[in-house]
C-alpha positions in Angstrom: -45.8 17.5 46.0 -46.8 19.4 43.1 -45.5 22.2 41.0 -47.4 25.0 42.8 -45.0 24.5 45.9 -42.2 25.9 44.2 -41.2 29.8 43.5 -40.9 30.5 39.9 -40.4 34.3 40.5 -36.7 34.6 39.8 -36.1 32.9 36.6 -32.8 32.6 34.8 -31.1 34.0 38.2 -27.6 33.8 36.0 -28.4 36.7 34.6 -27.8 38.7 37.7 -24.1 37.8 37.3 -23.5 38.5 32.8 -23.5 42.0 31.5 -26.5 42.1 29.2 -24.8 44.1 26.6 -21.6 41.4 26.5 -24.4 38.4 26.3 -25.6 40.4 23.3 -22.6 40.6 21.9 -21.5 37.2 22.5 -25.0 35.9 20.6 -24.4 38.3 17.7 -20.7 37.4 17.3 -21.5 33.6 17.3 -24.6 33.9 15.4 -22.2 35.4 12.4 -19.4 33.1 12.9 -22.0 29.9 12.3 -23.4 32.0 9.3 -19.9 32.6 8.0 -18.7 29.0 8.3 -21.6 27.7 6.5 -20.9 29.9 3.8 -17.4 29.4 3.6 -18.8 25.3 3.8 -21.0 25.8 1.1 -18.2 27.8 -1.2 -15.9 25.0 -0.9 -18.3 22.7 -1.7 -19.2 24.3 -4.9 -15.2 24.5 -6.6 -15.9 21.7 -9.1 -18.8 23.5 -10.6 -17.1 26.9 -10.8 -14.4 24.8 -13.0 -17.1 22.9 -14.2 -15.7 19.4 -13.9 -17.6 16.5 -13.0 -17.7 15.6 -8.9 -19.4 12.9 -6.8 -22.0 12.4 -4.7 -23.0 15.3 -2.3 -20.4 15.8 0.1 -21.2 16.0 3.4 -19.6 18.0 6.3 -17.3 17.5 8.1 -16.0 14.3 6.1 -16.6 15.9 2.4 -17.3 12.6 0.1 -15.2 9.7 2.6 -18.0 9.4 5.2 -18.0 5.5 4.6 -14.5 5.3 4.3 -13.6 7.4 7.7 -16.0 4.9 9.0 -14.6 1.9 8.3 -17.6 0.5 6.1 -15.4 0.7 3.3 -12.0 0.5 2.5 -10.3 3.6 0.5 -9.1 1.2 -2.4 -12.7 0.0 -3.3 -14.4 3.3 -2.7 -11.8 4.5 -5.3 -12.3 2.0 -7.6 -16.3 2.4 -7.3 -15.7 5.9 -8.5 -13.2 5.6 -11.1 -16.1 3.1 -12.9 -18.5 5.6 -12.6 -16.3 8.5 -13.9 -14.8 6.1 -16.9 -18.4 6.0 -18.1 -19.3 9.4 -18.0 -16.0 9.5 -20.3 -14.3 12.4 -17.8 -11.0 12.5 -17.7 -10.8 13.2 -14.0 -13.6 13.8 -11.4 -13.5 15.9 -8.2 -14.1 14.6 -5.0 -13.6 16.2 -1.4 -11.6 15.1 1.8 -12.6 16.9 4.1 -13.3 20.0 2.9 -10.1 19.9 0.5 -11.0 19.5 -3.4 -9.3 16.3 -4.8 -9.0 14.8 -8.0 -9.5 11.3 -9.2 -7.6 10.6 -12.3 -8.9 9.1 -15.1 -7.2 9.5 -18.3 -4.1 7.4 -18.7 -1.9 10.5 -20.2 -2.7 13.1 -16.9 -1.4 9.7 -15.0 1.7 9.8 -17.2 2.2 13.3 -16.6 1.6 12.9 -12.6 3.9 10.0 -12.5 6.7 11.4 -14.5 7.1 15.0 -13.6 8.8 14.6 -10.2 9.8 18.6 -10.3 5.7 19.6 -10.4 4.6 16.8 -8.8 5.5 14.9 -5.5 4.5 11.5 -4.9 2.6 10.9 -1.1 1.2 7.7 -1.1 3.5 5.5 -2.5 6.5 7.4 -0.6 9.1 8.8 -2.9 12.3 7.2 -3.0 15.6 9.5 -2.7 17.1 6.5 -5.0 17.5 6.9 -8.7 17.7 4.6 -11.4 21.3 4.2 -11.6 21.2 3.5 -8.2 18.8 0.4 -8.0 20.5 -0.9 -10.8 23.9 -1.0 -8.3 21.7 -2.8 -6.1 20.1 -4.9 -8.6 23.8 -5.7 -9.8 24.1 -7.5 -6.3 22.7 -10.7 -8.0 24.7 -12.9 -5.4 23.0 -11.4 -2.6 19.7 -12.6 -4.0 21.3 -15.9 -5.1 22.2 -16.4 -1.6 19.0 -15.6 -0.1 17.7 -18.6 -2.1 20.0 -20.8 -0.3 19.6 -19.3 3.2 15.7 -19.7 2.3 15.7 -23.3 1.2 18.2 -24.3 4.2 15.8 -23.3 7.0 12.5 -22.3 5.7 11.7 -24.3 2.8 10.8 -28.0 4.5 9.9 -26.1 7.9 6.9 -24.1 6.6 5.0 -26.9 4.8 5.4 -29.3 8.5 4.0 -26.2 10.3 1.5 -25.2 8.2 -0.6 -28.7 9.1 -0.2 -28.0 12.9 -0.5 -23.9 13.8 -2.3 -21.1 13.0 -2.3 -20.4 9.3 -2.1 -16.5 9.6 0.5 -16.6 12.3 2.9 -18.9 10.7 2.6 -17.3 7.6 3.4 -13.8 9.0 6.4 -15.1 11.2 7.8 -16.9 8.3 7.7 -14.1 5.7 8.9 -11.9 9.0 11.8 -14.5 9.0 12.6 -14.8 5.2 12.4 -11.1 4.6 15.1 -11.1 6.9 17.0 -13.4 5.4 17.2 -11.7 2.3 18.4 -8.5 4.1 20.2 -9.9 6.4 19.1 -9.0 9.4 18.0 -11.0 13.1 14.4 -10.7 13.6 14.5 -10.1 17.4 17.1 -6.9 16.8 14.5 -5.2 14.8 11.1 -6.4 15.9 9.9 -3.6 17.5 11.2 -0.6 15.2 9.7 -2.4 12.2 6.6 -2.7 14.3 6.5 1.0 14.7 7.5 1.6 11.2 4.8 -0.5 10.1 2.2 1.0 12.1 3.3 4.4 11.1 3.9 3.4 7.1 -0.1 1.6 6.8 -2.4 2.3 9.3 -4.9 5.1 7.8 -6.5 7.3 10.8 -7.7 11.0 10.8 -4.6 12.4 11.4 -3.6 10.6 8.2 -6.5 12.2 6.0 -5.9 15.5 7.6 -2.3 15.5 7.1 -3.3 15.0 3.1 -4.7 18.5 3.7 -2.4 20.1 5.9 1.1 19.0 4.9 2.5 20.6 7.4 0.6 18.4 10.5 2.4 15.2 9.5 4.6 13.7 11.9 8.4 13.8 11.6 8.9 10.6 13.3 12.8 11.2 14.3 13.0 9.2 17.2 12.3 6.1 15.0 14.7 7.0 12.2 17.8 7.8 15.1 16.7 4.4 16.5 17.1 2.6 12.3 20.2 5.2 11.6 21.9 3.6 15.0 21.1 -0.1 13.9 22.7 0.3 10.4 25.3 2.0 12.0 26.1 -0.8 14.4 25.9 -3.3 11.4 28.3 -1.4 9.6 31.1 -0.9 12.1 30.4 -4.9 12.7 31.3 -5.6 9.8 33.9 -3.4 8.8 35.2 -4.7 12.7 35.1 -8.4 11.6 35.8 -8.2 8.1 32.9 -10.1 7.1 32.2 -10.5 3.7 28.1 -10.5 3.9 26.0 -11.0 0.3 22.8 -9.8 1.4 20.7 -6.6 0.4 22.2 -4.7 3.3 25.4 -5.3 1.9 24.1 -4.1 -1.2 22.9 -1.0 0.6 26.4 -0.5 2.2 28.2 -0.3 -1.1 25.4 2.0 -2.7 26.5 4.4 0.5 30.3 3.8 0.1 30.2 5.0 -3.5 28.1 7.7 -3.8 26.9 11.3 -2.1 23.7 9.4 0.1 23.9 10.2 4.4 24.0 7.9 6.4 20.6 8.4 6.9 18.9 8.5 3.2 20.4 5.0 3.3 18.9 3.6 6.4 15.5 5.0 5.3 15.8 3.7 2.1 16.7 0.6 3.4 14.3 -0.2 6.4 11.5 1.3 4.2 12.4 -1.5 1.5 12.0 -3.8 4.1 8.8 -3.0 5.6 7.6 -2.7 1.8 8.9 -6.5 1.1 7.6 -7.7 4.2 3.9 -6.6 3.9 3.7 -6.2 -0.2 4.3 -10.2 0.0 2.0 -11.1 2.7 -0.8 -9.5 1.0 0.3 -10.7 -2.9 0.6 -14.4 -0.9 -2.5 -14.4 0.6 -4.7 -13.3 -2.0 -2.5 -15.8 -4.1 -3.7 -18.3 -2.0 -7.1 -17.5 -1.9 -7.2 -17.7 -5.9 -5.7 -20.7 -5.7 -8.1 -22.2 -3.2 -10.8 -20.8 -5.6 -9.7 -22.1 -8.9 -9.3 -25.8 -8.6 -7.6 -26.2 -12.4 -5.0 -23.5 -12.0 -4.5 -24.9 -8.8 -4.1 -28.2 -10.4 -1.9 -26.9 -13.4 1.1 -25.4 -10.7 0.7 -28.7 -9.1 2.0 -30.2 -12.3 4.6 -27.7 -12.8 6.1 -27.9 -9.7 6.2 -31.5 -9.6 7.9 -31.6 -12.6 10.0 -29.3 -11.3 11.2 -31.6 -8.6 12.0 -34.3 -10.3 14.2 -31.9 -13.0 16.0 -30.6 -10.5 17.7 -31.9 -7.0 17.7 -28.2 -5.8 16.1 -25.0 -5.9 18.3 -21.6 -6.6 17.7 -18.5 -8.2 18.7 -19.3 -11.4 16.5 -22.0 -11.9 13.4 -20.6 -10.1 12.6 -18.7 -13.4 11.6 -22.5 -14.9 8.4 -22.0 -12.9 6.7 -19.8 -16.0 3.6 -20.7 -14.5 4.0 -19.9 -10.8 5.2 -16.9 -11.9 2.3 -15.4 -14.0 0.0 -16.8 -11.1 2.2 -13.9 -8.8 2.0 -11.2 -11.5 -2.1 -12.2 -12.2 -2.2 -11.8 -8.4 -0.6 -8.4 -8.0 -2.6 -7.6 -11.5 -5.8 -8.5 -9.5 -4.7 -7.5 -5.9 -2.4 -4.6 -6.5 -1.1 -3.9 -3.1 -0.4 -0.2 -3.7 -4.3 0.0 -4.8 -4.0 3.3 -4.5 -1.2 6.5 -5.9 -1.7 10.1 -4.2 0.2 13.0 -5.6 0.1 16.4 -5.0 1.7 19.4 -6.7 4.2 21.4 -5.8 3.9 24.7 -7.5 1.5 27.2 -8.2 0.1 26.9 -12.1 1.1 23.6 -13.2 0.2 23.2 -16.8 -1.2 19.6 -17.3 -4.8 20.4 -17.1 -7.8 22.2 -18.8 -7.1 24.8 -16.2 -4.3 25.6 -13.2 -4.6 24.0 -9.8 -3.8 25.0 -6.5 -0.4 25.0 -5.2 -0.4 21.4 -3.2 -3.6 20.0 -5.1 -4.5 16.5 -4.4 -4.6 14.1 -7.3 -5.4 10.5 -6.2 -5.2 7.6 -9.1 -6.8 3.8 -8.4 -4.5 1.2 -9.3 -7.4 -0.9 -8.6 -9.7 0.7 -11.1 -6.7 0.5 -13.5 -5.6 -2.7 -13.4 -9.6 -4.3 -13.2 -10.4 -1.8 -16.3 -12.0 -4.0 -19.2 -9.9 -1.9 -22.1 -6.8 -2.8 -20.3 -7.3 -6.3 -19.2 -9.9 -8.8 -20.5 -12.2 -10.4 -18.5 -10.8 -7.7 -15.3 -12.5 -9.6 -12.8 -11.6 -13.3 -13.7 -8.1 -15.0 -12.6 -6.0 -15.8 -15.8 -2.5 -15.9 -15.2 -2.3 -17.4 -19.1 -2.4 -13.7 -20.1 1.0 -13.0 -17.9 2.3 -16.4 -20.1 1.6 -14.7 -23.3 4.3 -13.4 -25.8 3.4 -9.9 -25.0 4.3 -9.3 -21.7 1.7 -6.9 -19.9 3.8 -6.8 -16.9 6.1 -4.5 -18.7 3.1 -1.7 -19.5 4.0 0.7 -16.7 0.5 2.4 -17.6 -1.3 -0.3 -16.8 0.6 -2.4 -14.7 1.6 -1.0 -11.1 0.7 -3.1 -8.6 3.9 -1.8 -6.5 3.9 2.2 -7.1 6.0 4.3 -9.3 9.0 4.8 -10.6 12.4 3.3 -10.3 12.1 1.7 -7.1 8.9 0.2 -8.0 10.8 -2.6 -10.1 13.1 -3.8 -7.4 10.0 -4.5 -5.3 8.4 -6.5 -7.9 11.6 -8.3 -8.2 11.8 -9.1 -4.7 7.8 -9.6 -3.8 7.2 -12.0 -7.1 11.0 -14.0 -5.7 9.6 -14.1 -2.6 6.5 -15.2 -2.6 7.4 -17.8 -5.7 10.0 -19.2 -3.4 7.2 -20.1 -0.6 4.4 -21.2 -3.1 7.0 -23.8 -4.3 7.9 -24.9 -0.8 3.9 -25.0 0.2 2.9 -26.7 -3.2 5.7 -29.0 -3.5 3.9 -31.1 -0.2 0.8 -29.5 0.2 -2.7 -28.4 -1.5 -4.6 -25.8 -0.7 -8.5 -25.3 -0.1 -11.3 -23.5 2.0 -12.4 -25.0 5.2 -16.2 -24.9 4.2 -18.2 -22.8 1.9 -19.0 -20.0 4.0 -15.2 -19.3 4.5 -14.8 -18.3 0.6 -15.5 -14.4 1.2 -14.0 -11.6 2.5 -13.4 -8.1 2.5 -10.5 -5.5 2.4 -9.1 -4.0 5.9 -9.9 -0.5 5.8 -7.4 0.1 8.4 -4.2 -0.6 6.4 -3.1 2.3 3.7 -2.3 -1.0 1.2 -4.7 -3.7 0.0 -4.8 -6.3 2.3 -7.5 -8.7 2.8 -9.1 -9.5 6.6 -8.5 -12.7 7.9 -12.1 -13.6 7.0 -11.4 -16.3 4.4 -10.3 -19.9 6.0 -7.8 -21.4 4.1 -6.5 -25.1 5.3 -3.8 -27.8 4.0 -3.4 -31.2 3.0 -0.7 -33.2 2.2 -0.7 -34.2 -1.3 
């Protein structure tokens, strides 16, 4: 059959049915709707040069200058940090960037950070979330020393000889998550199998980046309430106060602490269980990550490695029992946690936004509801802040002057108040399972190919993939 056996008289028979003028119309409308997005495209993309600051690479559209990052080739935290390097150079104090189509800033210069991280009435913190709970009243909790004191002893009654024995025999990642699932618990004083699933939820909701994250950084308004999930945490602290108050028990765990915070001051019912389950979920993954990547250095440096060996045998032999008090002997272990959230700063990344309209902390006025983002990373790895940035020394956390106190270049764990009673609890925490681990066990790579890894771009916090190997011997 060829083509000449077919009729080809009546071509484009749709246009019997569509009124010529309306097609015309149609065409000319959408033909100035394309031309009118591009332009508005192309306007957006040229704010930094009307304000004449210094911006990336050439965005391009739809994902403005995090195509790599949206794609999961890279993870937000290093693409950060890549830029921060390259605007430190150029000597800017801040450099634009674009999510989306929505103008952001990178922030350089440590006194703009200052200025962002202190000036809660301009400026609102996003990423990490901002705490309802002022100073005065994390110090009450922080008062609750016996809480933490007893933690210690729940820990070292049925974790500390269990995790070294099943660390030989099951799957490294999986042990380690349900035991730091099982000790955060024990220092809050909850049951694991009450709360598994909302602190599942609240996990996923807390970390996992996604589009609707990004776009929510541009249209505040888009972000999910979640109020389901915080009914179903307001009813379980709820039930564990009228427990409590119903058996008279005389708890000394954080909860507890949390209880007494609400009892004697102005906080819902509410505020307090968010506060509480969010310091929780915090805890839980900020000391999987800083234990991990602990780990890993330790697996990589043989001598430092060595040297905790030494101190924690030592250790043993000093003392019949470990408790809170005595856990600060470990002066080494300890500057190998800070060097590790110095390195690995689990909040690698601080996004801000303003307010109001006309802010006055910059060479000129942005938007109401600017973006501001600031790497941690490229902070804490910057060669004027820390020598030798990319090698592990934890001698420099051993040194008189004590770096971990320079909140402008130390904050592995976010900002402000409650920013200290995490590092409180993560460095306990994870100190309290190296011990355990080190005081039976060494730690090394399974072969020489399982030494390297990357960062999850999934999670909102640093977090390494399971890529690296890591297996244990007895000592």
């Amino acid at each position: 059959m060829s083509l000449n056996n077919f009729c080809f008289t009546e071509q484009l028979t749709f246009l019997k049915y569509v009124n010529e003028h309306y097609l015309f119309y149609s065409i000319t409308l959408l033909t100035f709707a394309s031309l009118f997005t591009l332009v508005w495209i192309l306007q957006k993309y040229t704010y930094f040069e009307k304000i004449r600051l210094a911006r990336a690479s050439l965005p391009t559209f739809p994902y403005g200058n995090f195509k790599d990052v949206f794609k999961r080739e890279t993870s937000l935290h290093v693409y950060l940090w890549k830029y921060y390097n390259r605007f430190k150079r150029k000597s800017c104090k801040y450099g634009g960037m674009f999510v989306f189509v929505k103008p952001v800033l990178l922030v350089i210069d440590p006194t703009v950070s200052s200025k962002l991280n202190n000036d809660s009435e301009s400026f609102e913190h996003v990423v990490p979330r901002e705490s309802k709970l002022k100073r005065e009243d994390l110090k009450k909790i922080l008062q609750h020393t016996g809480s933490l004191n007893n933690y210690v002893k729940k820990f070292c009654y049925s974790i500390q000889g269990a995790l070294p024995e099943k660390l030989l025999k099951a799957d490294i990642s999986t042990t380690f998550k349900d035991f730091l699932l099982e000790a955060t618990c024990l220092a809050f004083g909850f049951k694991p199998l009450d709360i598994v699933d909302e602190i599942n939820e609240l996990l996923k909701q807390k970390y996992q980046t996604s589009y609707r994250f990004y776009i929510s950084l541009c249209v505040p308004w888009l972000k999910s309430k979640h109020e389901k999930l915080n009914n179903n945490l307001k009813e379980i602290l709820m039930d564990i106060v009228e427990s409590r108050k119903k058996n008279d028990s005389d708890e000394s765990d954080l909860i507890e602490s949390f209880i007494s915070l609400y009892n004697s001051s102005q906080f819902a019912i509410g505020d307090i269980s968010s506060e509480l389950f969010h310091c929780f979920a915090d805890t839980l993954t900020f000391s999987h990550s800083t234990l991990m990547m602990s780990l890993y250095e330790l697996a990589s440096n043989r001598e430092i490695q060595d040297e905790v060996l030494g101190e924690i045998r030592r250790f043993n032999k000093k003392n019949r029992n470990l408790d809170y008090e005595n856990i600060n002997e470990l002066i080494y272990l300890d500057a190998i946690v800070k060097e590790t959230l110095r390195k690995y700063p689990p909040i690698a990344t601080i996004i801000t936004t303003s307010k109001c309209k006309d802010t006055p902390s910059f060479d000129w006025y942005p938007d109401k509801n600017a973006l501001f983002f600031q790497s941690t990373l490229g902070i804490q790895r910057d060669p004027k802040n820390y020598t030798k940035p990319e090698a592990f020394e934890p001698d420099r956390f051993t040194e008189s002057r004590t770096l971990d106190k320079d909140k402008s270049i130390f904050l592995p764990l976010g900002i402000g108040p409650i920013s200290d009673l995490y590092v409180k609890l993560i460095t306990l925490q994870v100190k309290l399972i190296l011990a355990s681990i080190f005081s039976y066990l060494e730690v090394r790579f399974k072969d020489a190919t399982s030494n390297s890894f990357k960062y999850n771009p999934d999670l909102l916090y640093l977090c390494p993939n399971d890529d690296f190997q890591l297996e244990f011997s007895r000592l």
